[in-house]
N, C-alpha and C positions, 0 to 999 in steps of 0.2 A: 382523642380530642386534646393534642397539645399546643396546637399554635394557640399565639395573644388571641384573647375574646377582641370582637371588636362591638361597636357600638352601634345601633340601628345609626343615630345622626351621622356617623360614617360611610353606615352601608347609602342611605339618602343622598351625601353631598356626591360620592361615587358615582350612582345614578345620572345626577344631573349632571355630570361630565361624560354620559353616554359610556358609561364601563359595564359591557353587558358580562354575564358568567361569571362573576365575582363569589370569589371560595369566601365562607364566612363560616364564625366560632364562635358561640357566644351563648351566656343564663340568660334567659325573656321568661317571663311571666307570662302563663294561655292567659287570657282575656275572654276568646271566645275559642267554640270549637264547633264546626258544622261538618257532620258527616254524610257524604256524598259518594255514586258512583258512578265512575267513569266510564267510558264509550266502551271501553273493551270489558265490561259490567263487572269488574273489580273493586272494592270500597276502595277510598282514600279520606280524609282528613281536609278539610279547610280551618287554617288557625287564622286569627291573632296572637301577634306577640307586642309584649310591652317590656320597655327597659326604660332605666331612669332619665334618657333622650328621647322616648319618642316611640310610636307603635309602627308595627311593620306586617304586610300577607303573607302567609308562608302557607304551600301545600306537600302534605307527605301521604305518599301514593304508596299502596303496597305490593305484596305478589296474591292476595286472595286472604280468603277468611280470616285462616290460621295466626298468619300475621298480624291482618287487623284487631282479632282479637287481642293479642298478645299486646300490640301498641295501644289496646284502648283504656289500658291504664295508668299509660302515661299522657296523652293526651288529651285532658281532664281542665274540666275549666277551674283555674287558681293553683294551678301546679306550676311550679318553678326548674324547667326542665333545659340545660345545655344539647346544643345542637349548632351537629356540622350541615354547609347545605352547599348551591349554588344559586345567587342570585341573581334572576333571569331581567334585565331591563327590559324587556318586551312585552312580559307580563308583570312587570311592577310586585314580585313575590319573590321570596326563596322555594327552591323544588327542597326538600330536606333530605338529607342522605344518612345520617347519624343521629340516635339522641340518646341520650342519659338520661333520669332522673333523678333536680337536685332536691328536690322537696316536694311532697303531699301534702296536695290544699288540707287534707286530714290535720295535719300537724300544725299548720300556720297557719286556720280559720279554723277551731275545733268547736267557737260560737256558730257559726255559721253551716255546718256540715249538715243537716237537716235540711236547710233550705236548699243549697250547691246539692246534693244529693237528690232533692228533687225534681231542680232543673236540668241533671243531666240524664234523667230516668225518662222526663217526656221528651227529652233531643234524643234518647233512643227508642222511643217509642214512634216520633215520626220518623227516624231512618229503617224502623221494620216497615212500616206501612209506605216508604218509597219502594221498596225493595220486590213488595208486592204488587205496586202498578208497575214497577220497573218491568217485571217478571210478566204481566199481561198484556201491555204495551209489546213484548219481543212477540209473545203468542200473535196476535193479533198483528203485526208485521210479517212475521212467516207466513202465514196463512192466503196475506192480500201479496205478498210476494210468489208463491208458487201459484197462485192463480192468475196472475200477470203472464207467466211465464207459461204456462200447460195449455190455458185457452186458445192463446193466437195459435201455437204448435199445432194443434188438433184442427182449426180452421185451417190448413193448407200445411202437412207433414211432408217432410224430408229430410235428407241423410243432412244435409247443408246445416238444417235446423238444429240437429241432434245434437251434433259437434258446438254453434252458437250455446245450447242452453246450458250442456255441461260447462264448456267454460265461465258462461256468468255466473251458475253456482259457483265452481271453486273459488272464483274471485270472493263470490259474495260474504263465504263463510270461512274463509281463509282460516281469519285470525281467534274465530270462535271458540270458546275452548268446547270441552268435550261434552258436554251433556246438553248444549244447545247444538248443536251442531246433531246428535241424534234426536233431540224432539223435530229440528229440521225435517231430517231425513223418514220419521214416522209422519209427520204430516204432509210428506212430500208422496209416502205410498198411499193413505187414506186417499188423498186426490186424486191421484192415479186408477185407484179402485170407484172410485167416484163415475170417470170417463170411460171404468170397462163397460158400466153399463147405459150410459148415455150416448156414445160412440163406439160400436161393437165391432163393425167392418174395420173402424181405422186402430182402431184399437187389437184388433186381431195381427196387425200388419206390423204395428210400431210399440205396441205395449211394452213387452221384452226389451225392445232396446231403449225403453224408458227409462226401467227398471234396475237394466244396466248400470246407468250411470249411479246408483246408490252404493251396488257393490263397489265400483272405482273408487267411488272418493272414500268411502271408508276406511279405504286400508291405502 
C-alpha cells in the first residue's frame, strides 16, 4: 500500500465524470459494518467508510470462513483501517482488495468499548442466525428442486430424459462447493428411494440409470 491516499471527495467527483474501476488507497474510519452472505454462500463484509471529506460503500468479499474470520477483526465498527480496493461506478462501492490495520476502536474509544463491544456481539449474533435460515432455505430449495425434476421423468421416462436431467443438475450445482453439493446428491438418492416404492415397474427399468448420474458428477 504505497501509492498517494486519495480522498473519498476524489473518489466521488471521479464518479460523476463516469470513471468506472478506479484503483484507490486510503485510512477511512468503519462507521458501520454488516455482515452478509453472498450467492455462492460465502461471508463477505458490507462497510462504511468515513474520512474527513465524506463517507463512502465499500464491500470485502472473501474466500470462506478462515479468512472471514481472520478479517473479522479488522473490520470492526471504529477502527481506523488503510485499504487498497477498486471502485466500481456501477455499484456506487469499492470491492476491497487490501487492508491494514491503522488503529483499534480499543485504543481511540477505550470510554466507549463496552458499549461498541456490545453492538458488535448482537451484529454477530444476527449473522449466526442468517446463516441458519441461510443453511434451511438451500435445504428446502434442493428438496422442491429434485422434486421438480424426478416427478415429470417417472410420468413418461426416457433415455432423451436422462441425458436433459443430468445436464440441468451439473449446470445447477456447478459452482456449489463441496458439502452442499453432497447433501444435494443424499437428498437426490432419498428421493429416488422414495419412487422405488411408489413406481416399481418404472422404476425396475430406469432406477440404475438414475443413480448413475450421482456416481458422474461426483468425480
Amino acid at each position: 500500500m504505497e501509492r498517494e491516499h486519495i480522498l473519498i471527495e476524489d473518489i466521488i467527483a471521479s464518479a460523476q465524470g463516469s470513471i468506472n474501476n478506479l484503483p484507490i488507497n486510503g485510512e477511512f474510519l468503519i462507521t458501520n459494518v454488516i455482515k452478509k452472505i453472498a450467492i455462492n454462500r460465502k461471508p463477505y463484509f458490507n462497510i462504511k467508510l468515513k474520512d474527513k471529506t465524506g463517507n463512502l460503500n465499500a464491500k470485502r468479499f472473501t474466500s470462506g470462513e478462515s479468512e472471514f474470520e481472520y478479517l473479522n477483526n479488522i473490520y470492526m465498527l471504529g477502527n481506523i483501517v488503510e485499504l487498497e480496493g477498486i471502485y466500481q461506478y456501477e455499484w456506487d462501492s469499492v470491492k476491497i482488495t487490501a487492508e491494514k490495520l491503522i488503529k483499534s476502536f480499543t485504543e481511540e474509544l477505550p470510554h466507549e468499548k463496552n458499549h461498541l463491544l456490545a453492538l458488535i456481539k448482537k451484529q454477530n449474533e444476527k449473522f449466526d442466525e442468517l446463516i441458519k435460515i441461510t443453511e434451511f432455505s438451500v435445504t428446502i430449495h434442493i428438496k422442491s428442486y429434485i422434486n421438480d425434476l424426478i416427478k415429470p421423468f417417472f410420468e413418461n421416462p426416457s433415455n432423451r430424459k436422462i441425458k436433459k436431467l443430468k445436464k440441468s443438475i451439473e449446470q445447477h450445482i456447478e459452482f456449489w462447493p463441496e458439502d452442499n453439493r453432497e447433501e444435494f446428491f443424499n437428498e437426490y438418492s432419498r428421493s429416488l428411494n422414495r419412487y422405488e416404492d411408489m413406481q416399481p415397474l418404472k422404476w425396475k427399468k430406469w432406477g440404475s440409470n438414475l443413480l448413475k448420474i450421482i456416481a458422474v458428477l461426483r468425480f
